[in-house]
C-alpha positions as a Markdown table, in Angstrom:
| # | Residue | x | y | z |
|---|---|---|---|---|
| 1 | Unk | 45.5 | 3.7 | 147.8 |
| 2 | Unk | 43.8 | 5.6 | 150.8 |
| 3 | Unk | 42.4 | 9.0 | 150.6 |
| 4 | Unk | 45.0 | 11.3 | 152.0 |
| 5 | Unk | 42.9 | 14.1 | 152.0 |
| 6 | Unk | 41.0 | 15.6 | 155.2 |
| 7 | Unk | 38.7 | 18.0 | 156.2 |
| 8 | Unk | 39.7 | 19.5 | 159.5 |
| 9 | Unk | 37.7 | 22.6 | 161.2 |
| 10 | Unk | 36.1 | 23.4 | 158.1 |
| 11 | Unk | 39.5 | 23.1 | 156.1 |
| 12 | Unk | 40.0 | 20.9 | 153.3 |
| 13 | Unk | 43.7 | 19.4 | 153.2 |
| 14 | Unk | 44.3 | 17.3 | 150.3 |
| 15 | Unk | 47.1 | 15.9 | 152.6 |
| 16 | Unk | 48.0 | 15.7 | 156.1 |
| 17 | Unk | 51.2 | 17.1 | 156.1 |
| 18 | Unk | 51.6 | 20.7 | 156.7 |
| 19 | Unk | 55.0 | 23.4 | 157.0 |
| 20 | Unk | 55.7 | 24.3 | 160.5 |
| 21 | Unk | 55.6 | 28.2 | 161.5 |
| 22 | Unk | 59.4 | 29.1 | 160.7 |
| 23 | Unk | 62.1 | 29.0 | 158.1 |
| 24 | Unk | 60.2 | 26.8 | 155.7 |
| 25 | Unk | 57.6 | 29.4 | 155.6 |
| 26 | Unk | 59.6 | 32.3 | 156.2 |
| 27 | Unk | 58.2 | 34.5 | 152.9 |
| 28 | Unk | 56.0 | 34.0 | 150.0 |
| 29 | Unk | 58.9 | 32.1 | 147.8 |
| 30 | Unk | 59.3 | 29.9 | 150.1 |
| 31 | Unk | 55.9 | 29.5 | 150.8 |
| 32 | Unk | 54.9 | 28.8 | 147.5 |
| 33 | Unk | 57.9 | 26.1 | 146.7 |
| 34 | Unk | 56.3 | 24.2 | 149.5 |
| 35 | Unk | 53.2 | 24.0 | 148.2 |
| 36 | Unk | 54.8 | 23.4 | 144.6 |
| 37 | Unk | 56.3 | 20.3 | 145.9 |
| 38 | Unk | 53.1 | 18.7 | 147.6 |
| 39 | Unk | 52.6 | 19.7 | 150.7 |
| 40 | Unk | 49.0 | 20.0 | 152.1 |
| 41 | Unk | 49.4 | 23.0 | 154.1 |
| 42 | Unk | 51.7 | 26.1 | 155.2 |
| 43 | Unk | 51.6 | 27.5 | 158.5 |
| 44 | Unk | 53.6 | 31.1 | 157.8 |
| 45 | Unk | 56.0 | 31.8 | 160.5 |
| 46 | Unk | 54.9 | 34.0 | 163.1 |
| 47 | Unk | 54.2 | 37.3 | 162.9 |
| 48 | Unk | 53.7 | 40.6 | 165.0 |
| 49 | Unk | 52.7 | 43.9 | 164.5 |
| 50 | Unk | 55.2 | 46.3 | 162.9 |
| 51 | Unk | 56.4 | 48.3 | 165.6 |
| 52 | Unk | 57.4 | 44.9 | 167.5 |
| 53 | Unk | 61.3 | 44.8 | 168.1 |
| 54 | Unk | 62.6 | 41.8 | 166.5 |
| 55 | Unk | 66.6 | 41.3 | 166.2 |
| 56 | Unk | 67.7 | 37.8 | 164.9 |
| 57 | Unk | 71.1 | 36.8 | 165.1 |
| 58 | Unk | 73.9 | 34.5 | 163.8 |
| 59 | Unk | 74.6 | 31.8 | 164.2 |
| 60 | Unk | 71.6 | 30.7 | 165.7 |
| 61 | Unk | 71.5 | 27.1 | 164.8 |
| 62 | Unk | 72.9 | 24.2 | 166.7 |
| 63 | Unk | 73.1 | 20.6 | 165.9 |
| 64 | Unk | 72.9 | 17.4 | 168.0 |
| 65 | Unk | 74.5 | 14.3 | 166.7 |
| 66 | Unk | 74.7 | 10.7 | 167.4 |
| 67 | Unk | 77.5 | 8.8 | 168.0 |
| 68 | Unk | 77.4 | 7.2 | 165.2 |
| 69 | Unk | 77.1 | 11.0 | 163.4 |
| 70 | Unk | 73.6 | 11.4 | 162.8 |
| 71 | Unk | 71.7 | 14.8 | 163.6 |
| 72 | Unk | 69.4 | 14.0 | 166.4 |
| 73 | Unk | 68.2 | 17.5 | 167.7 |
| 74 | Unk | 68.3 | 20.6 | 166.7 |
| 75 | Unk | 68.2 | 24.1 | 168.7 |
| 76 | Unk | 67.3 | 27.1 | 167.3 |
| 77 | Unk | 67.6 | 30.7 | 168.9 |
| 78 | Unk | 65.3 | 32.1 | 166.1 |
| 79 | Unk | 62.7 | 34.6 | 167.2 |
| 80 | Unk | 59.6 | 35.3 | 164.8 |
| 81 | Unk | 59.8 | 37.1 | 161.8 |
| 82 | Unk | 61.6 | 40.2 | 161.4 |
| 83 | Unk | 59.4 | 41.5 | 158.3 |
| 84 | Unk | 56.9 | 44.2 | 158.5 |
| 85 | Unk | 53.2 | 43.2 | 159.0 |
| 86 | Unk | 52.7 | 44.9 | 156.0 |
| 87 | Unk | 55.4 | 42.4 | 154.4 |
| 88 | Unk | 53.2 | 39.6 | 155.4 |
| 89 | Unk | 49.9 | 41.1 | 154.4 |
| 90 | Unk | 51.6 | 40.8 | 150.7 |
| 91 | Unk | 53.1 | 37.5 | 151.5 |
| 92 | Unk | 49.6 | 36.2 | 152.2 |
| 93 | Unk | 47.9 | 37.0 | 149.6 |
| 94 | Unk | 51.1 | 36.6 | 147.1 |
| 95 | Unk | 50.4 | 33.0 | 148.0 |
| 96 | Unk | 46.8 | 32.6 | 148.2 |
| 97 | Unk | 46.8 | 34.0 | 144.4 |
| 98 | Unk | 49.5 | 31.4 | 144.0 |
| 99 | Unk | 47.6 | 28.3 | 145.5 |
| 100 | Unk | 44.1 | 29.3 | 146.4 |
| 101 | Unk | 42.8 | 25.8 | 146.8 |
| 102 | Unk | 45.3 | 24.9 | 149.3 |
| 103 | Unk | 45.2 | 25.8 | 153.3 |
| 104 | Unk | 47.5 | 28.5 | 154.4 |
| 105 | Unk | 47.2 | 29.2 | 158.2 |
| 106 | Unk | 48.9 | 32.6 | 159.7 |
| 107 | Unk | 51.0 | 32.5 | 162.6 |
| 108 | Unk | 50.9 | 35.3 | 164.7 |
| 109 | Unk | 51.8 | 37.0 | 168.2 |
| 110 | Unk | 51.8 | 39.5 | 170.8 |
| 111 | Unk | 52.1 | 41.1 | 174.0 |
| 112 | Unk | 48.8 | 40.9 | 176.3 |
| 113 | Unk | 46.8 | 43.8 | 174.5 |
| 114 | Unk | 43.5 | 43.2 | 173.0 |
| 115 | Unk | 44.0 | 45.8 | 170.5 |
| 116 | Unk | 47.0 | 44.5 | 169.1 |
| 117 | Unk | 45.8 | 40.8 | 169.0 |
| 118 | Unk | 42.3 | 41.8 | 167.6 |
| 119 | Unk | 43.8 | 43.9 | 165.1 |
| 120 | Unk | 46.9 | 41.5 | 164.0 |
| 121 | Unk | 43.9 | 38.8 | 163.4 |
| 122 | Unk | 41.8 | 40.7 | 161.9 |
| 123 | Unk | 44.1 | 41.9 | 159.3 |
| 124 | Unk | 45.7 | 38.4 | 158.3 |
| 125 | Unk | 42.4 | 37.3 | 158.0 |
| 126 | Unk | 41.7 | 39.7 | 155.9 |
| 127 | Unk | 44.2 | 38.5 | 153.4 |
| 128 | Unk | 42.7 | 35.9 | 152.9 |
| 129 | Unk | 44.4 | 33.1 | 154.9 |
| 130 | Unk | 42.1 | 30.0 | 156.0 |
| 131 | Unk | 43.1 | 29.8 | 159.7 |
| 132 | Unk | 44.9 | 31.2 | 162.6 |
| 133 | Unk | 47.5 | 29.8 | 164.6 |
| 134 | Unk | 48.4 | 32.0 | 167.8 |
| 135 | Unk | 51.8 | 31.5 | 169.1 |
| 136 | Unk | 51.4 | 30.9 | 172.8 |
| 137 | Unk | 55.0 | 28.6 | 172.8 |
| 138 | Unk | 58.0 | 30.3 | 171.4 |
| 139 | Unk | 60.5 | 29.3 | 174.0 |
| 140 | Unk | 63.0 | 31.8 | 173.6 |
| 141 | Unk | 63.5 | 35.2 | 173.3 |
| 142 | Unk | 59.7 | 36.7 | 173.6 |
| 143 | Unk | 58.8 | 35.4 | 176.8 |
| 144 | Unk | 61.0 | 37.5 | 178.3 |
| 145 | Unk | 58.4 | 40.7 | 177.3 |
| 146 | Unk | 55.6 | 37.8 | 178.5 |
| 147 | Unk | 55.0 | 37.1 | 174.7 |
| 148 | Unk | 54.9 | 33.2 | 173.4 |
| 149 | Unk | 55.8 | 30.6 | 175.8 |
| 150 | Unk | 55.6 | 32.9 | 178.7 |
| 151 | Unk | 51.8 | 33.5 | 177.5 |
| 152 | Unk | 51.3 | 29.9 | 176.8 |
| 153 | Unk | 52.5 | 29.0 | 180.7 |
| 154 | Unk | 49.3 | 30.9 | 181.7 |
| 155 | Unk | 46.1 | 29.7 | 181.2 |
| 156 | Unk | 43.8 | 32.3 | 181.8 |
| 157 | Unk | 45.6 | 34.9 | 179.6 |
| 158 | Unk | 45.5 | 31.9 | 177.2 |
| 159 | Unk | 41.6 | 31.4 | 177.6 |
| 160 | Unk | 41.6 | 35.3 | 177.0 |
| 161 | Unk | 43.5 | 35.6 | 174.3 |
| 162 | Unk | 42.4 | 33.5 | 172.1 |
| 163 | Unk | 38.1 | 34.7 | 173.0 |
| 164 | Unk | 40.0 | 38.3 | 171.7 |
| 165 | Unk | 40.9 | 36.7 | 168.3 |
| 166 | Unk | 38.1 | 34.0 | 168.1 |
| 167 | Unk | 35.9 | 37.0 | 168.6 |
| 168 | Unk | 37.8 | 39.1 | 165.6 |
| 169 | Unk | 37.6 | 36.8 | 162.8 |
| 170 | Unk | 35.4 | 34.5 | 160.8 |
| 171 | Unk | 37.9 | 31.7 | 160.0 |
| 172 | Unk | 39.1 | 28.8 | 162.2 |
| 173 | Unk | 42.0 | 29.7 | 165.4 |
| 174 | Unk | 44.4 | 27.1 | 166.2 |
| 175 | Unk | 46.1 | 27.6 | 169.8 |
| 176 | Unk | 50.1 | 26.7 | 169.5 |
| 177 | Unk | 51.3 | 25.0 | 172.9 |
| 178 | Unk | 54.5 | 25.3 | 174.8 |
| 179 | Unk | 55.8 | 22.1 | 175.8 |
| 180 | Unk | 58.0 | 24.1 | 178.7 |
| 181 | Unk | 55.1 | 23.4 | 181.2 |
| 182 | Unk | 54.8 | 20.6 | 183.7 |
| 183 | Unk | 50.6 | 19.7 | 182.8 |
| 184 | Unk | 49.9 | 20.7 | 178.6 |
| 185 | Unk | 46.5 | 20.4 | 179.3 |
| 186 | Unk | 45.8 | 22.9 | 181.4 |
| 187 | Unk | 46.1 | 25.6 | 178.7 |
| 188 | Unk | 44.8 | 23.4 | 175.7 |
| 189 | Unk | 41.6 | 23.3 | 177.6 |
| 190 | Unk | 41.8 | 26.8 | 178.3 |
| 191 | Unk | 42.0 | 27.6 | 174.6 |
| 192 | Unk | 39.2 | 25.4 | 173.6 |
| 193 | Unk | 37.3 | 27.2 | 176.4 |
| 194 | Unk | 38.0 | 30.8 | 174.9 |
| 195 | Unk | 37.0 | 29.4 | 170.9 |
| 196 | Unk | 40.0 | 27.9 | 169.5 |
| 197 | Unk | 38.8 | 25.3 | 166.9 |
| 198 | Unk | 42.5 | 23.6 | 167.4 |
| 199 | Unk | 45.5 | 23.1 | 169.5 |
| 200 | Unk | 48.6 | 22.8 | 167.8 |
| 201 | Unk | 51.3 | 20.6 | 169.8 |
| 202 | Unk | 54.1 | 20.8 | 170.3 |
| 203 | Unk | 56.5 | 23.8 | 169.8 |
| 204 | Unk | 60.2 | 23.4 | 170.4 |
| 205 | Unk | 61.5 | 22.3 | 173.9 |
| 206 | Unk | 63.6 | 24.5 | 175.9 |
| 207 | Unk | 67.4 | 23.0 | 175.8 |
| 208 | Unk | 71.0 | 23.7 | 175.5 |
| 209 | Unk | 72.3 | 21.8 | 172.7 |
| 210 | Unk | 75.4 | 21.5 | 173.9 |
| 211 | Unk | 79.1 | 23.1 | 175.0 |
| 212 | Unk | 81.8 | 24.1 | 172.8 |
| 213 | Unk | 84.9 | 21.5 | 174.3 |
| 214 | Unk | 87.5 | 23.7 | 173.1 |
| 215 | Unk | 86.7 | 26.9 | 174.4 |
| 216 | Unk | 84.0 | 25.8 | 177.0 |
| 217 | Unk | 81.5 | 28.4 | 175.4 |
| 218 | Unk | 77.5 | 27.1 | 175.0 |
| 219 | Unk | 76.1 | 26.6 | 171.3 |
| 220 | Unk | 74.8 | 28.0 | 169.0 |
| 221 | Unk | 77.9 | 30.9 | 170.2 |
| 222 | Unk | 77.5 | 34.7 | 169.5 |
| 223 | Unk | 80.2 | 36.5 | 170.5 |
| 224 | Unk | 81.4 | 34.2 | 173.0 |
| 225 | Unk | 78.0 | 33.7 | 174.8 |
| 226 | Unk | 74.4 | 31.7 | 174.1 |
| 227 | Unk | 70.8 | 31.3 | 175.4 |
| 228 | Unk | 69.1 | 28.6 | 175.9 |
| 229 | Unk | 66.7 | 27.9 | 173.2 |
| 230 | Unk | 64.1 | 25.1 | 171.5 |
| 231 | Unk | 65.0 | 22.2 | 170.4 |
| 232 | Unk | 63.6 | 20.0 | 168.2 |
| 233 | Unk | 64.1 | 16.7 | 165.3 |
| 234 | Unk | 64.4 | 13.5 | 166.7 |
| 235 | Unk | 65.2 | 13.9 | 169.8 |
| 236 | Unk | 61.6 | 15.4 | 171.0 |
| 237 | Unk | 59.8 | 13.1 | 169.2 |
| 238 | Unk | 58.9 | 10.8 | 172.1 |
| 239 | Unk | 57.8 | 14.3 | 174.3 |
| 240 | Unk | 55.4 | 15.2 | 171.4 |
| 241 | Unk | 54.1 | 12.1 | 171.2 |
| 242 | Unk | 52.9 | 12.1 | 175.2 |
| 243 | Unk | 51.6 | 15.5 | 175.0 |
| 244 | Unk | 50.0 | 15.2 | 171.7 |
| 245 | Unk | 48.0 | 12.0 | 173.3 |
| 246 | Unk | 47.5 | 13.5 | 176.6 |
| 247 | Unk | 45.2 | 16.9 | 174.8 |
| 248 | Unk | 43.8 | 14.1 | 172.7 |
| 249 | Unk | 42.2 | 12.1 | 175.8 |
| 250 | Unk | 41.5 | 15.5 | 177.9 |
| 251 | Unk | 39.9 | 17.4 | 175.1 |
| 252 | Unk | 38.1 | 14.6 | 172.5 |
| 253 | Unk | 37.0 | 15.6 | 169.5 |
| 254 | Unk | 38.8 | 18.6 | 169.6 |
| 255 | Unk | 41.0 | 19.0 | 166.4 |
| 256 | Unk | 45.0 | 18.5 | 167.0 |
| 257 | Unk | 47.6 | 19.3 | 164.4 |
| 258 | Unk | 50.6 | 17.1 | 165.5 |
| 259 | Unk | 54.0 | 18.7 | 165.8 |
| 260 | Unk | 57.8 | 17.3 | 167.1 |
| 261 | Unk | 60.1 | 15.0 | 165.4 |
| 262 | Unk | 58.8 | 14.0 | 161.9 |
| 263 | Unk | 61.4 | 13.3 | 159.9 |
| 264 | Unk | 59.8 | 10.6 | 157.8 |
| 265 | Unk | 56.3 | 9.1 | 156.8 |
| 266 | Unk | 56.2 | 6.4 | 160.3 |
| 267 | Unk | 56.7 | 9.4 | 162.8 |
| 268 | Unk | 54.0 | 11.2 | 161.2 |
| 269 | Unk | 51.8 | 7.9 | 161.4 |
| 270 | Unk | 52.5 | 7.4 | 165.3 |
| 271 | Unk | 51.4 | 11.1 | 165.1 |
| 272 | Unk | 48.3 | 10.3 | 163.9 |
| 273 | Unk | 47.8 | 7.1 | 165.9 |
| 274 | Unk | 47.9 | 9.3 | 169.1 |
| 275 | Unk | 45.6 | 12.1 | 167.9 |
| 276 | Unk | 46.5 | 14.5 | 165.4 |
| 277 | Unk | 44.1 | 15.2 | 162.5 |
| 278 | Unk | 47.1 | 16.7 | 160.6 |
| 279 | Unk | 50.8 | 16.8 | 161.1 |
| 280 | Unk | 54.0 | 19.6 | 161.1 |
| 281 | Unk | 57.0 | 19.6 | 160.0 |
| 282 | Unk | 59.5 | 22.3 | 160.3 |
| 283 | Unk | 63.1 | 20.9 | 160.8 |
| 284 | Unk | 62.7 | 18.4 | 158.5 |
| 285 | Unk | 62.4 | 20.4 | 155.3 |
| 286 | Unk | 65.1 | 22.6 | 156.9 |
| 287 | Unk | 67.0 | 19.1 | 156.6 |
| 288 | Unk | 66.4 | 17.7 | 154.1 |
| 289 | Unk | 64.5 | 19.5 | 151.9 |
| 290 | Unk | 60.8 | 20.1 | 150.8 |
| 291 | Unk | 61.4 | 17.0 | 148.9 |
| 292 | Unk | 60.8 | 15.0 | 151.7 |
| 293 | Unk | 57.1 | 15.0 | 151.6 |
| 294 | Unk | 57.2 | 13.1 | 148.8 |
| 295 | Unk | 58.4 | 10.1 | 151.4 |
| 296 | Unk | 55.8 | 11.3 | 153.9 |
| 297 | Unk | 52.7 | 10.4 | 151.5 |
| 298 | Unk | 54.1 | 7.3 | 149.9 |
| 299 | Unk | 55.2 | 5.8 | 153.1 |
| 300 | Unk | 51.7 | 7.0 | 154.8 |
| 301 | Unk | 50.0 | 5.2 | 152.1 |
| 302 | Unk | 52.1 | 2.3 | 152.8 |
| 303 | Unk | 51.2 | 2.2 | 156.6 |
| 304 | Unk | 47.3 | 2.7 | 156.1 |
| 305 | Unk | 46.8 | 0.1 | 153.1 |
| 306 | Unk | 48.8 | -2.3 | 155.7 |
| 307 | Unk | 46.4 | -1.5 | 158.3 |
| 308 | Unk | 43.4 | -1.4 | 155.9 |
| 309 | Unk | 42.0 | 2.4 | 156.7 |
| 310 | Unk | 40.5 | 3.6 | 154.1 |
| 311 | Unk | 41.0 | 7.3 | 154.4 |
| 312 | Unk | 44.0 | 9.2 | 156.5 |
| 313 | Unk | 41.0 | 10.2 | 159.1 |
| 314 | Unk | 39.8 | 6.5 | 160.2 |
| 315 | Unk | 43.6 | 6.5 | 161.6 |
| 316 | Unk | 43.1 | 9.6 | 163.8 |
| 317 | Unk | 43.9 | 8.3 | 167.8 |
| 318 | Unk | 43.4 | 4.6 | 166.8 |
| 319 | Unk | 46.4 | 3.9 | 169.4 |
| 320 | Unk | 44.8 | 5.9 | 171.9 |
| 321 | Unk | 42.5 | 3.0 | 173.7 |
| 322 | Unk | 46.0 | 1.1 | 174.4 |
| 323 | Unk | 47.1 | 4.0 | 176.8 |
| 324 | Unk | 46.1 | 3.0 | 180.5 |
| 325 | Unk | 47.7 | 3.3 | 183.9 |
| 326 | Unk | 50.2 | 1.5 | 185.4 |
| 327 | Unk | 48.4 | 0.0 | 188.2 |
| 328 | Unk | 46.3 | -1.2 | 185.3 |
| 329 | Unk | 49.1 | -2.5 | 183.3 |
| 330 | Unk | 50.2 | -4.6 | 186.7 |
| 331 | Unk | 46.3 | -6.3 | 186.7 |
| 332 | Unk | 46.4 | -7.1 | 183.2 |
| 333 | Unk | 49.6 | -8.7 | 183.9 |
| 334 | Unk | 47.9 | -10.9 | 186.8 |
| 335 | Unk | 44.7 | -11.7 | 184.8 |
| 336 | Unk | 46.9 | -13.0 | 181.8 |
| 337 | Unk | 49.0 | -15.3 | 184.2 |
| 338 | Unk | 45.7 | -16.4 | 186.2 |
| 339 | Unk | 44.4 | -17.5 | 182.6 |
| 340 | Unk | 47.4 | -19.2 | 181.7 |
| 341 | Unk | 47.1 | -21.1 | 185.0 |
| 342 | Unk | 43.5 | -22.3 | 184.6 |
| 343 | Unk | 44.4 | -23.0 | 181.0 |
| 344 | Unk | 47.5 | -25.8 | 181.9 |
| 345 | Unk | 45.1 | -26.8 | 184.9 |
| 346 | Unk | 42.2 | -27.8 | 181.7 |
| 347 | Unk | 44.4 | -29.2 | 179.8 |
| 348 | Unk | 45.9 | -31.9 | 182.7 |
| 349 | Unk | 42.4 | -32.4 | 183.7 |
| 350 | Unk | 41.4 | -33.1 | 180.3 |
| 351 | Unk | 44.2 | -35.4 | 180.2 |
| 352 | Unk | 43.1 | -37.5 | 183.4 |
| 353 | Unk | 39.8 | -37.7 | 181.9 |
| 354 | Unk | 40.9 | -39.1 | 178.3 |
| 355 | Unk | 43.6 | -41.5 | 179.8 |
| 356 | Unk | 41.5 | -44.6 | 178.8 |
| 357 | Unk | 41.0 | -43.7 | 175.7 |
| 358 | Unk | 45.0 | -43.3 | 175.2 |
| 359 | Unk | 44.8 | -47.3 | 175.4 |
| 360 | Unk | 45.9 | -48.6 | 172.0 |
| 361 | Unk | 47.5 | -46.5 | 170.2 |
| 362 | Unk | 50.7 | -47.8 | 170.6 |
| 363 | Unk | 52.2 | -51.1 | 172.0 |
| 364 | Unk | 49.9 | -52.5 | 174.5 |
| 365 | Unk | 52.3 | -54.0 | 177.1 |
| 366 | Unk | 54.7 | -50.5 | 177.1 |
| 367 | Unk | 51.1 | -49.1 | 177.9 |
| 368 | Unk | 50.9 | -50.9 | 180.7 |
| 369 | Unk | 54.6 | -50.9 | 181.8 |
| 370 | Unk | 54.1 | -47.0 | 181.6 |
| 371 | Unk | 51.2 | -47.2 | 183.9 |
| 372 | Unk | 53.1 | -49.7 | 186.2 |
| 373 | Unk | 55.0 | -49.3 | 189.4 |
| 374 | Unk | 57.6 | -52.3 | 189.9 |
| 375 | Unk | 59.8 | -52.8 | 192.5 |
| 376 | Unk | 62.2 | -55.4 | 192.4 |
């Protein structure tokens, strides 16, 4: 079997696949039954400094399905977490003490104050924790106080940002994209330009998820109205997978933890394929359980023994070389048909040129009477 295990920014993770920043890793218990169950990594849902206003509400959940019935997307209206800092500080190390030999990387956000960032940072880190993520991407909700994806749509208050924390701590920082943005690599670059050690990609993509036929009211409904917010499963699996390739190619060997439709072990492969060093899951286990990383490393270890990689990192962006333009799709087209065309145009002059030695082999007058033109 190949080595799942993989050392990324310093980080040993004795498997790939790591819990998304939300529900799944919404406290210490949960936390903890994550790791319990196999998986290589925890990213803690986000977090902000105490006084930060945070009001979830309910529902705040919606579901896309299929025709057939299946759930395709899903859309959250979620903000970050509504715990204390001082919560999380126990939550960090709660777990740490719990699992200390396996990566737990802390989410966290804020408004555009170096104080506030360098002191958020400098207190997970101080817990503990092995790595920061800073949420640049959460679609809904923050950005309108210029927090998350608002932040993450600028990439000089990205750059700055992330030189505060990088600047504040010791451990590796991982910069979380926002999908919401016409070029991702704009503020990828901008990270790696300010410290980051990673970029995560890709958070949730802005959507509606759809409208309530009965009473015409937008889901997920809270007293009568909605807001747009991120979507995610399935659907956004073949977004992630561009953008995940695109920082790849713009930023090489620059670390990428994968993120965006991984329900089962193949996404997380094409994942892989296209760049990331490790991969996220968050509306999976919401899903279908923690459970499901059981299918993620047997199936993995299916797809690289196939392949014959010896270890989950000789994978990382092996699909990337087969990316190319179109233009450059349409000449490889023309040079395979002129090949084919000198090919059939060898193989008739090698037939011309072996004619006499054709003679024999069969019948020698229906030879001839092949060979003959008679007119009667």
């Amino acid at each position: 079997m190949a080595d799942l295990s993989i050392l990324v920014n310093g980080v040993r993770f004795p498997n790939p696949f790591i819990i998304g920043s939300g529900p799944p890793s919404t406290n210490a218990r949960v936390m903890i039954k994550a790791f319990k169950a196999g998986w290589g990594g925890v990213v803690a849902k986000t977090a902000a400094l105490t006084d930060s206003h945070v009001v979830n509400v309910q529902p705040r959940y919606g579901k896309l399905h299929s025709p057939s019935g299946d759930v395709v997307g899903f859309q959250n209206i979620e903000l970050i977490s509504d715990l204390s800092f001082e919560a999380w500080e126990g939550y960090y190390k709660e777990t740490k003490d719990a699992y200390p030999d396996r990566p737990l990387i802390a989410s966290i956000m804020e408004c555009y104050n170096k104080d506030r960032w360098q002191e958020i940072a400098g207190r997970a880190a101080a817990c503990g924790v092995d790595a920061l993520e800073l949420n640049f991407s959460c679609p809904h909700g923050h950005p309108e106080s210029g927090m998350g994806a608002a932040m993450g749509q600028d990439p000089k208050q990205v750059e700055e940002v992330t030189r505060w924390v990088v600047e504040a701590v010791n451990i590796p920082v991982w910069a979380k994209m926002t999908p919401n943005i016409t070029d991702i690599t704009k503020p990828a670059r901008a990270a790696v330009t300010g410290g980051a050690a990673g970029i995560s990609a890709i958070n949730t993509v802005l959507g509606v998820i759809g409208i309530n036929l009965d009473n015409l009211r937008p889901l997920p409904t809270v007293e009568g109205h909605s807001t747009p917010g991120g979507t995610s499963y399935t659907a956004v699996k073949p977004i992630a997978l561009r953008m995940v390739a695109e920082i790849a190619q713009a930023l090489p060997g620059v670390s990428i933890s994968g993120i965006g439709g991984v329900t089962r072990a193949d996404d997380a492969f094409e994942h892989i394929l296209v760049g990331a060093n490790t991969v996220q899951s968050c509306t999976g286990p919401m899903l279908q359980g923690f459970e499901m990383v059981e299918e993620l490393i047997s199936g993995l270890n299916t797809r690289l023994d196939q392949h014959g990689f010896a270890a989950v990192g000789d994978a990382v962006g092996k699909s990337l070389p087969y990316f190319t333009t179109h233009h450059h799709l349409v000449e490889l087209q023309e040079e395979k048909r002129a090949r084919q065309a000198a090919a059939q145009a060898a193989r008739a002059a090698k037939a011309r040129s072996e004619q006499d030695t054709e003679w024999g082999k069969g019948k020698f007058e229906d030879e001839a009477a092949a060979l003959t033109s008679d007119r009667r």
